[in-house]
C-alpha positions as CSV (number, residue, x, y, z in Angstrom):
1,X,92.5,112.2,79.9
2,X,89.0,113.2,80.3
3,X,87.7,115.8,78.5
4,X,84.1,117.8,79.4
5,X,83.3,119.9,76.2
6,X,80.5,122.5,76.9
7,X,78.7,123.5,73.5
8,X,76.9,126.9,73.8
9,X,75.4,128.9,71.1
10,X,72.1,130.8,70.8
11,X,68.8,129.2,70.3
12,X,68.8,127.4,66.8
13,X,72.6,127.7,66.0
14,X,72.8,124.2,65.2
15,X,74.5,122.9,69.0
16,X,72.3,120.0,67.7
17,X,74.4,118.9,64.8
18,X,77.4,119.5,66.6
19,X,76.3,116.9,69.2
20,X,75.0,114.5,66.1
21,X,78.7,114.7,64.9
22,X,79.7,114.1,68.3
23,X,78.0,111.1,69.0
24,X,79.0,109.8,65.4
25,X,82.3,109.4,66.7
26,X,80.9,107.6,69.5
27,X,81.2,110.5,71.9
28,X,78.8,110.7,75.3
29,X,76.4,113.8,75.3
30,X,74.6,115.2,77.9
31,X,71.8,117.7,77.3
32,X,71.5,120.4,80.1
33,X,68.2,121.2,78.4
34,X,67.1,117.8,78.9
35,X,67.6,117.9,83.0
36,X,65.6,121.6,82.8
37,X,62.4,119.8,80.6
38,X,62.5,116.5,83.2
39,X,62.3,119.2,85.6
40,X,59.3,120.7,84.2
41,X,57.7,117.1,83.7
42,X,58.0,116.2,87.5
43,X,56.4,119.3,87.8
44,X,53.7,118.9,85.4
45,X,54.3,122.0,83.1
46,X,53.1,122.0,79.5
47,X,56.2,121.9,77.5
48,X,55.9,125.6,76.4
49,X,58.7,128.0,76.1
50,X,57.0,130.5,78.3
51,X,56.5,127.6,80.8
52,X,60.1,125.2,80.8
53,X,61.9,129.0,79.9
54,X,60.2,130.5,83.0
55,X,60.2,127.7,85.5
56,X,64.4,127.7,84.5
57,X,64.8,131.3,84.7
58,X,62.9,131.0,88.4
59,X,65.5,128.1,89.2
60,X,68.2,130.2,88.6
61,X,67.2,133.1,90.2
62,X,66.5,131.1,93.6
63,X,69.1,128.4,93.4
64,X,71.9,130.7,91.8
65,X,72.7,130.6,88.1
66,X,74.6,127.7,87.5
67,X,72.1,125.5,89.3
68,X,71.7,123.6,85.9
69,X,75.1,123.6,85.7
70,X,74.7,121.3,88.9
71,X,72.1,119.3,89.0
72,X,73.9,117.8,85.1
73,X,77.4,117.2,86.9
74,X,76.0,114.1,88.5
75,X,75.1,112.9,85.1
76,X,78.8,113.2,83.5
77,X,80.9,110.1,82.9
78,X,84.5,109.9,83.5
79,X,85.1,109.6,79.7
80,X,85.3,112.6,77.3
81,X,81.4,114.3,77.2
82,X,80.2,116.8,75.3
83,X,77.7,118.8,77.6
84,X,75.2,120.8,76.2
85,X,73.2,123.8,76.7
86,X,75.7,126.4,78.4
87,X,73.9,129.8,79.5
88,X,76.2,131.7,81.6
89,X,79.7,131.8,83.4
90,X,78.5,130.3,85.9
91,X,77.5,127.0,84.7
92,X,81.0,127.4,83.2
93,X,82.6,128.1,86.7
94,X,80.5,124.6,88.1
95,X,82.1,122.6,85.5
96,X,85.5,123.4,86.1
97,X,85.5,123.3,89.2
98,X,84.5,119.7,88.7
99,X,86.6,119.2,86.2
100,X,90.0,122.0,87.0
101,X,91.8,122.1,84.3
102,X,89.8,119.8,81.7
103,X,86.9,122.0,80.2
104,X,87.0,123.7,76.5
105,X,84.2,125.4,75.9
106,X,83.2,126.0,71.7
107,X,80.9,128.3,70.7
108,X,78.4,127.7,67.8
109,X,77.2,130.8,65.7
110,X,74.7,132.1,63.9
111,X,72.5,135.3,62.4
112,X,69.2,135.8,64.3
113,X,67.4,135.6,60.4
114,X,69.0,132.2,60.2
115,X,68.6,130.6,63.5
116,X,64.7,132.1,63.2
117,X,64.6,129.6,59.8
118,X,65.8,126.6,61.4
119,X,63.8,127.3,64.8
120,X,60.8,127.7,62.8
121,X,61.6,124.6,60.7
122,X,62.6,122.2,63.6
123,X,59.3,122.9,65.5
124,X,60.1,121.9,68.5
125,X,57.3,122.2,71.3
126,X,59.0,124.7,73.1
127,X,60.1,126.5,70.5
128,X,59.0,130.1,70.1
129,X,55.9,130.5,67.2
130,X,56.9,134.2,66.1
131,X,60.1,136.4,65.8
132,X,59.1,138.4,68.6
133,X,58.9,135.6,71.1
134,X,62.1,134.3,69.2
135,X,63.7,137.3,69.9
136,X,62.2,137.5,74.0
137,X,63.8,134.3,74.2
138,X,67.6,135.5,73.4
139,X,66.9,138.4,75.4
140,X,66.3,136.0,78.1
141,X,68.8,133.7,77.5
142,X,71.6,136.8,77.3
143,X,70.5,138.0,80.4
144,X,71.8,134.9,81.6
145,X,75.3,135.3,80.7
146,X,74.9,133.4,77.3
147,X,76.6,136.0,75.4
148,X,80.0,136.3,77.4
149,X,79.9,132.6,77.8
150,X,79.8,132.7,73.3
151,X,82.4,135.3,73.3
152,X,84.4,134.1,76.0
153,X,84.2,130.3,74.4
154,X,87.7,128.5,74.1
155,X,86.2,127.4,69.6
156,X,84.4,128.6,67.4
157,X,82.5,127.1,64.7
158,X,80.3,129.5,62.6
159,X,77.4,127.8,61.1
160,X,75.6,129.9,58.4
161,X,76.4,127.7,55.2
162,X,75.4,124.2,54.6
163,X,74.9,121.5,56.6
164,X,77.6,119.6,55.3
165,X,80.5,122.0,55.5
166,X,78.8,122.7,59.2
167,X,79.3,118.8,59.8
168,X,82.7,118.3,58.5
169,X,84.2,121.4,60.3
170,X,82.9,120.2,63.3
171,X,84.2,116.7,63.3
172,X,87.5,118.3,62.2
173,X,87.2,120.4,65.1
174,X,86.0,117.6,67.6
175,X,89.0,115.4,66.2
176,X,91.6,118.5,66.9
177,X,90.1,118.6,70.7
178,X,90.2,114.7,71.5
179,X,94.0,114.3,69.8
180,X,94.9,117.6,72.1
């Protein structure tokens, strides 16, 4: 049966490892944040939080707030994905209504102190440069939904200790879905 699994999680929670375990055992992933910074490139935006996080909150107040949700459906495969980059119930709503019946959602958690370390240490162009524009960007992002979608998530991993434990509870957690 196919499965669609939406990761979600706050900005620097570690989604990313997740979807590295994911695609270790040899699961599709698709990155809604990917579709938002294409976006931003047709447009010709520098690839700026303030600029790809503005242009996406403008998306979703003119096209409705699971446009995102949308404009990745197109880009799932019919196989078990792991989709990315969840912000609100309403993406949430888009994808099972493409998918009734087939969409888990897991959560991944973590402090703000700790997701500020990693943010600053995966230095990322559009990542934010200080705590305050750190902490702009989860109010942003919650405004979106983010946090109902997090508590509202079908699993959840916490991911505050070390990168290994983080990796091997996720692929437990990944097998558990696929053999469900």
């Amino acid at each position: 049966m196919t499965r669609i699994l939406c990761v979600t999680g706050m900005p620097g929670c570690g989604k990313e490892e997740l979807l590295k375990v994911a695609e270790s055992l040899g699961l599709p992933v698709l990155r809604m944040g990917d579709v938002v910074r294409e976006e931003a490139r047709r447009r010709g935006l520098p690839p700026t939080d303030a600029e790809v996080g503005g242009m996406a909150n403008a998306e979703r107040q003119k096209h409705g707030l699971g446009i995102w949700a949308e404009r990745t459906i197109p880009q799932a495969t019919v196989q078990t994905t792991l989709i990315d980059g969840i912000r609100g119930a309403a993406e949430v709503a888009a994808f099972r209504a493409a998918w009734p019946g087939r969409v888990a959602v897991i959560a991944v958690e973590a402090s703000p102190a700790v997701r500020y370390e990693r943010v600053k240490n995966r230095a990322r162009p559009d990542d934010s440069p200080t705590f305050e524009a750190f902490l702009e960007r989860d109010r942003r992002e919650l405004s979106w939904g983010l946090g109902e979608v997090i508590a509202s998530a079908d699993q959840h991993l916490r991911n505050e200790g070390s990168l290994e434990d983080f990796q091997r509870e996720a692929r437990e957690l990944l097998e558990r879905l696929l053999e469900a």
